[in-house]
C-alpha positions in Angstrom: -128.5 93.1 129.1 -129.6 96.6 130.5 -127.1 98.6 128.7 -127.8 96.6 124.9 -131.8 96.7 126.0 -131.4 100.6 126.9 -129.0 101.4 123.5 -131.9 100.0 121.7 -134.7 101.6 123.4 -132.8 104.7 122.6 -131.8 104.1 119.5 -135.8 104.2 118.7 -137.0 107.0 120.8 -134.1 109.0 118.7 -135.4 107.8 115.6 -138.8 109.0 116.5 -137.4 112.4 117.4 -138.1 112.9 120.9 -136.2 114.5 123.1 -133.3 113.8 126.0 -135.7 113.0 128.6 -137.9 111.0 126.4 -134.8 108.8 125.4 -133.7 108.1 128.4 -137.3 106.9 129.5 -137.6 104.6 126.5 -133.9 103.1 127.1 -134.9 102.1 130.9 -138.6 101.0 129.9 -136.9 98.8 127.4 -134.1 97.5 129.7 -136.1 97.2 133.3 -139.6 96.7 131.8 -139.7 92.9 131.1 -138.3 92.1 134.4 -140.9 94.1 136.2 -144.0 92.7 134.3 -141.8 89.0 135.1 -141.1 90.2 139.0 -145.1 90.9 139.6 -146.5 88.3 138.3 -144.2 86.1 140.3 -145.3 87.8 143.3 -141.7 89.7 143.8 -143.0 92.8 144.8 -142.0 95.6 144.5 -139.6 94.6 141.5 -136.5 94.0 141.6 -135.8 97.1 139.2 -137.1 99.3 142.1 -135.6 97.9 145.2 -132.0 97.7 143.4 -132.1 100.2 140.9 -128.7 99.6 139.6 -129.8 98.1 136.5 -132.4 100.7 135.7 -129.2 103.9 136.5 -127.3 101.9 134.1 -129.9 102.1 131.1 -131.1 105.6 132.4 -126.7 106.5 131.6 -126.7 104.6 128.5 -129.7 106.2 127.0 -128.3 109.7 127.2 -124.6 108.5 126.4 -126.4 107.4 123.0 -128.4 110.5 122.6 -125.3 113.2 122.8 -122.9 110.4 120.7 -126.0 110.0 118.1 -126.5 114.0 118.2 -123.0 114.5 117.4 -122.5 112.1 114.3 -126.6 112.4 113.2 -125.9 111.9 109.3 -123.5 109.0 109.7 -125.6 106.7 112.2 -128.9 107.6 110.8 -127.8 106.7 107.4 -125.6 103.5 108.2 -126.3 102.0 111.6 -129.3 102.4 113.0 -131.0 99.3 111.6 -128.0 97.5 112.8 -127.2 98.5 116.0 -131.1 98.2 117.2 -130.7 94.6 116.0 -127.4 93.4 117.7 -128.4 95.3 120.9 -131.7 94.0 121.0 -130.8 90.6 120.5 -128.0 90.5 123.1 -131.0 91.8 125.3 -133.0 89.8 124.6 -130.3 86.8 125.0 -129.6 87.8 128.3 -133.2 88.6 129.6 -134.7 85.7 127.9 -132.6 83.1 130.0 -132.4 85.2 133.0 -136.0 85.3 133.1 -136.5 81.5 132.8 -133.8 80.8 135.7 -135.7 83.3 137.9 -138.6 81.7 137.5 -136.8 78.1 138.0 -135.0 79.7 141.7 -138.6 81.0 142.8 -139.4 77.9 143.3 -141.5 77.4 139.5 -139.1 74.8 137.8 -142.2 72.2 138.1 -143.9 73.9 135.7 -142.4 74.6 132.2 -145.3 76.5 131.4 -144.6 79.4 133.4 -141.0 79.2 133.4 -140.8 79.4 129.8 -143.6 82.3 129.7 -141.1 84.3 132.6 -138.5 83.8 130.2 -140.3 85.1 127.1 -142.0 88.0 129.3 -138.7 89.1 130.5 -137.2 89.3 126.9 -140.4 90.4 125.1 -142.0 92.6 127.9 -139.2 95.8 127.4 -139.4 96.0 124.3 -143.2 95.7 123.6 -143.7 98.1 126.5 -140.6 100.5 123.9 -142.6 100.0 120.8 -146.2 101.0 122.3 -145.0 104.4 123.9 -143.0 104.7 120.6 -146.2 104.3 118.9 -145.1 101.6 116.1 -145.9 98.3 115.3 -144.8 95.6 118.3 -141.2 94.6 116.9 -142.3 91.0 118.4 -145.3 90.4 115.7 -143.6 91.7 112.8 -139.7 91.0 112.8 -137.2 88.1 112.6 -138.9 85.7 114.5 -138.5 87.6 118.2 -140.5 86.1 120.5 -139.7 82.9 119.0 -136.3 83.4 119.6 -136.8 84.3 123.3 -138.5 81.1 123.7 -136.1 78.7 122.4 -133.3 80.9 124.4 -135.7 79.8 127.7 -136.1 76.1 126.7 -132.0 76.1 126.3 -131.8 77.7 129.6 -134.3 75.0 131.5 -132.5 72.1 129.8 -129.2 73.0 130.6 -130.1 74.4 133.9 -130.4 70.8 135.3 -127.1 69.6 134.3 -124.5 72.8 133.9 -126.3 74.8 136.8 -127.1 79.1 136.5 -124.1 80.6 135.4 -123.8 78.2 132.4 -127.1 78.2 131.3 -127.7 81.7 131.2 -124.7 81.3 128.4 -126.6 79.0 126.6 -129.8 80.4 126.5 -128.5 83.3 125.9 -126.3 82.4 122.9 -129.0 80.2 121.6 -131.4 83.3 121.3 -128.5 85.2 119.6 -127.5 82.8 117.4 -131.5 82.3 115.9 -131.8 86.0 115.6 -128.5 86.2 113.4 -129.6 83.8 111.6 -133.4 85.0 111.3 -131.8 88.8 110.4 -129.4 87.0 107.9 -131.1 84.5 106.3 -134.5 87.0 106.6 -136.7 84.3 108.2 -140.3 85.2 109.4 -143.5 83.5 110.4 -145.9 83.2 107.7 -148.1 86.3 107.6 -151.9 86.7 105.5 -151.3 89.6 103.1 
């Protein structure tokens, strides 16, 4: 989830021109900033990202990895993947955060209230990537694309369902797949909320 979070978050900050250090800033944002808004308001201080920083190394590694493979073949991604490889790595992200979140939530002792549970699990999706798109300076890919945080949502109500019965490792899988599965299918079939014009 870190490294497909942190090639997206990349991905952008390239797009926008800025430079190594600037990539690699958005990549972690985007892969550890979720799970940090998720891990304060929980109470898990200081966040899991910064007590264990393997997660935010890992997207810090990514990030440049994409920058020096993007500055190499510029033309060629820019022209023909781009578009696509921000959306496959930000929905297995989002997959992966979106459930882990919920199941987080569930283990500290939350699973009483599917309120919350299913908020951690959106937060943790949602939280990275809003936090990308602000210091990006574009519109929130949340209100405007494919469904997202929609997505994240129904990935966190598979996970709390199947929680109960399959136990953690399963329904991470689940939710996970179910939020990769909707955003296919949102990207493909090009579903969006209704929107005043």
């Amino acid at each position: 989830g870190a490294a497909a979070f942190a090639i997206s978050g990349a991905a952008l900050g390239i797009r926008k021109e800025m430079d190594l250090f600037g990539v690699a800033m958005l990549g972690m944002t985007t892969a550890v900033g979720g799970g940090m808004l998720r891990d304060t308001m929980l109470g898990l201080t200081p966040p899991t990202a910064l007590r264990d920083p393997v997660q935010a190394l890992v997207a810090i590694a990514v990030s440049i990895l994409v920058f020096f493979v993007w500055h190499r073949r510029k033309a060629e991604l820019h022209n023909r993947y781009a578009e696509t490889v921000l959306l496959l790595a930000d929905s297995l992200g989002l997959g992966i955060f979106s459930a882990h979140g919920a199941a987080i939530a569930i283990q500290a002792g939350y699973g009483a209230n599917w309120f919350l549970v299913l908020f951690m699990g959106m937060l943790t999706g949602v939280g990275g990537g809003l936090m990308r798109d602000m210091m990006a300076g574009v519109p929130p890919y949340i209100f405007v694309k494919h469904i997202y945080a929609c997505a994240s949502i129904v990935g966190a109500i598979v996970c709390v369902y199947t929680y109960r019965w399959f136990g953690v490792v399963f329904s991470l899988i689940f939710g996970s797949a179910a939020v990769i599965l909707m955003r296919y299918l949102a990207a493909h079939y090009r579903w969006n909320l209704p929107k005043l014009k």
